[in-house]
C-alpha positions in Angstrom: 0.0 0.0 0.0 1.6 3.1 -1.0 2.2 5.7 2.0 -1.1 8.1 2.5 -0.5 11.2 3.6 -3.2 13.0 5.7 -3.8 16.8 5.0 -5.5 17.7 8.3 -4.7 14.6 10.7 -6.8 16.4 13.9 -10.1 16.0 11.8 -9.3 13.5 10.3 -8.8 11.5 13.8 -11.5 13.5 15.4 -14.2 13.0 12.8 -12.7 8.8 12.8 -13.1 8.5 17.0 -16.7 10.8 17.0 -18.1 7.7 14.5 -16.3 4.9 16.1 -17.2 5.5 19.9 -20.6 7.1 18.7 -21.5 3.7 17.7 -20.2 2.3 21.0 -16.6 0.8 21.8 -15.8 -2.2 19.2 -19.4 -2.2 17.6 -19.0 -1.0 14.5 -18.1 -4.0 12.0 -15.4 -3.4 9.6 -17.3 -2.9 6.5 -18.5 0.2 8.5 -15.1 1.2 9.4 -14.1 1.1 5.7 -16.5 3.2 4.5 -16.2 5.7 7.1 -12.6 5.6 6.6 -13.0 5.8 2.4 -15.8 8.2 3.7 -12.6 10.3 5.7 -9.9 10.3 2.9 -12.8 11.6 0.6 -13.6 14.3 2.8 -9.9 15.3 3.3 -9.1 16.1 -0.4 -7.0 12.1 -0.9 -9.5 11.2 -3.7 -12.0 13.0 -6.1 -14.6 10.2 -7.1 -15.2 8.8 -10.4 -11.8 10.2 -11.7 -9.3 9.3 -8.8 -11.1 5.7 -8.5 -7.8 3.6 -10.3 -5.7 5.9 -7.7 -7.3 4.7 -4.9 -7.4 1.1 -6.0 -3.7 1.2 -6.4 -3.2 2.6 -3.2 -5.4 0.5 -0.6 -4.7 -2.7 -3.0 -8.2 -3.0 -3.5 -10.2 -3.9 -7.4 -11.5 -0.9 -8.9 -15.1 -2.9 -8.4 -14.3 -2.9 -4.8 -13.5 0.8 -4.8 -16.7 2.0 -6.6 -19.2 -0.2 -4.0 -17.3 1.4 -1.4 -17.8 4.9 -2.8 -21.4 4.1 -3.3 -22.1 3.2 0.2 -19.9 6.4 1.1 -22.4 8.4 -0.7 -25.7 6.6 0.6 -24.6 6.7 4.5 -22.6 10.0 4.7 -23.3 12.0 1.1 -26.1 12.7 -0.9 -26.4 13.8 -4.6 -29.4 16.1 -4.9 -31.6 15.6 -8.0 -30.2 19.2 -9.1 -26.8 18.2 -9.0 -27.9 15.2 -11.0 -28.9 17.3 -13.8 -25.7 18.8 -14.0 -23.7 15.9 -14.2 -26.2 14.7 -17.3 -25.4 18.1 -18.6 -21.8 17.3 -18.1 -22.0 13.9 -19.3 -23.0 15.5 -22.6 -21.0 18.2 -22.8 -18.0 15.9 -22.6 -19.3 13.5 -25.2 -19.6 11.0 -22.9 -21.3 8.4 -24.6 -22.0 6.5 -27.9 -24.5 5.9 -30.1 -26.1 2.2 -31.3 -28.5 2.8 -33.8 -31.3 4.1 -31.4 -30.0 3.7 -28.3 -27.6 5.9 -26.5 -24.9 4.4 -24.6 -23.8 6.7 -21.6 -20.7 6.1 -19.9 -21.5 7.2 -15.8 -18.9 6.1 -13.7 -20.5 8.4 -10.7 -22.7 5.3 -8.9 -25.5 8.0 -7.8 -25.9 9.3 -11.1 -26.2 5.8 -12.3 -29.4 5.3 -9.4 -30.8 8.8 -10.7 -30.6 7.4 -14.2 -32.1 4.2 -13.7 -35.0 6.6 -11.2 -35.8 8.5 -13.8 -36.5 5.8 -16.6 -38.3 4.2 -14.4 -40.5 7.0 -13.8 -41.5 6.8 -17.2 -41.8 2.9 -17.8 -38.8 3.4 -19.7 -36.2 0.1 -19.3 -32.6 0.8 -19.1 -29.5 -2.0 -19.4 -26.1 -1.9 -17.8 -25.8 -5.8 -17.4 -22.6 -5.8 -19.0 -21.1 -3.2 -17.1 -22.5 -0.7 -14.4 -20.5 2.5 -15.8 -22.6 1.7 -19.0 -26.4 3.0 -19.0 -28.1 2.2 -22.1 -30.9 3.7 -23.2 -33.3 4.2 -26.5 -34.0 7.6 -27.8 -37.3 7.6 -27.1 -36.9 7.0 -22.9 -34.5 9.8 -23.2 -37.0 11.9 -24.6 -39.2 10.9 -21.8 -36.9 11.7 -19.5 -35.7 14.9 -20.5 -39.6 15.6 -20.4 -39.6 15.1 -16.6 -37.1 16.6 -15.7 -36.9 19.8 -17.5 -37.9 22.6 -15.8 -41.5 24.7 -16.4 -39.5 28.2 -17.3 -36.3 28.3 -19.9 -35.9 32.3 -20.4 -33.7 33.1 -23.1 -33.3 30.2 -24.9 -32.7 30.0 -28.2 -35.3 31.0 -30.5 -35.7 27.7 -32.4 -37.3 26.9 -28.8 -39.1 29.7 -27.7 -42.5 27.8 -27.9 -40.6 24.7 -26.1 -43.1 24.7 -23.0 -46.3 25.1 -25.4 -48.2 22.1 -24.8 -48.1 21.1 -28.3 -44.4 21.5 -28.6 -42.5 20.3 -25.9 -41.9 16.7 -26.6 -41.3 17.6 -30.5 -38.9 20.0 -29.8 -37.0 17.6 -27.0 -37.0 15.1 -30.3 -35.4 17.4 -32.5 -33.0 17.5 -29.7 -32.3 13.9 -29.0 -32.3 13.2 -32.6 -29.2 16.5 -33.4 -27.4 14.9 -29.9 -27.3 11.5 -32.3 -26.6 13.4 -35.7 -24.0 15.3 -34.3 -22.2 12.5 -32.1 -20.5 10.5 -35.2 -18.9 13.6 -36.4 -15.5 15.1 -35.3 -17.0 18.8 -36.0 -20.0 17.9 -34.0 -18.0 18.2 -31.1 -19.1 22.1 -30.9 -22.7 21.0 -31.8 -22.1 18.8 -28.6 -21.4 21.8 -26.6 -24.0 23.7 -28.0 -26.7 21.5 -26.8 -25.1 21.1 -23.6 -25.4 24.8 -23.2 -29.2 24.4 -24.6 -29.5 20.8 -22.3 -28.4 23.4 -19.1 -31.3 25.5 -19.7 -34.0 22.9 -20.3 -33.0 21.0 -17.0 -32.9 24.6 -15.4 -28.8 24.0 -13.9 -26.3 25.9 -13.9 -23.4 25.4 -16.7 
């Protein structure tokens, strides 16, 4: 294991001992103590999670599996990831052309476990179906759940968006115009200049979901 320095041992030992006796003397079992201690390096600036999670497998000689389920329970007992914040990580999923395209399904690639949950919360608020039985940091979805799901989570006001989708909230338009959307987001993914069309509707994606970007 390589040598971890601490960046503010007192917390860190404070916050460790305020868990660990809280629970009582000896109680806690150790998958509790690991998360609280992955929970403790997270919290003192050691790892940034998804991007630092090969880091941290090579330093605590864990799997990278085994580093993501502990980061997951990190975030259900001692974080939580607001559906707001959810939205901007979609936005930023997109804006970094993270993902691919399979005919009519969008693969995304979400290596952030809550997001993953949120994904598979929304589609299923929509009887949409989703797949990542192959691998968790995949989400796939068709077109048309994305659609769905862009229609339930966007927000009720967009002010100054871009003209093409002034009428976007008109009950007659809304789903079209999240089509035309979904179906430039595809258009434009296979296509090295489309990169700027990718930001472009990031920027637009930010103002539908109502987040900042």
């Amino acid at each position: 294991m390589a040598n971890i320095e601490i960046g503010r041992p007192s917390k860190f030992c404070e916050e460790f001992l305020e868990h660990y006796l809280g629970a009582g003397l000896g109680r806690m079992q150790k998958r509790d103590i690991d998360v609280l201690v992955m929970h403790l390096l997270i919290s003192d600036g050691r790892y940034k999670f998804p991007k630092d999670t090969f880091k941290a497998a090579r330093e605590l000689s864990l799997t990278e599996t085994k580093v993501r389920n502990l980061y997951q329970e990190v975030q259900l007992r001692y974080q939580q990831l607001p559906e707001e914040e959810a939205k901007a990580s979609l936005v930023e999923l997109i804006n970094k052309k993270a993902f691919e395209i399979k005919g009519e399904r969008i693969v995304f690639i979400v290596r952030d476990p809550m997001l993953g949950q949120w994904f598979q919360e929304w589609v299923a608020d929509v009887d949409g179906f989703t797949d990542s039985s192959f691998n968790p940091n995949l989400v796939t979805v068709h077109k048309k759940v994305l659609v769905d799901v862009l229609d339930k989570i966007a927000v009720s006001e967009i002010p100054n968006l871009n003209k093409d989708f002034e009428q976007f909230n008109k009950a007659d338009g809304r789903k079209s115009k999240l089509r035309l959307f979904v179906d430039e987001l595809i258009k434009s993914s296979g296509k090295e200049a489309g990169k700027l069309t990718t930001k472009a509707l990031a920027k637009i994606l930010a103002r539908i979901l109502g987040v900042t970007f």
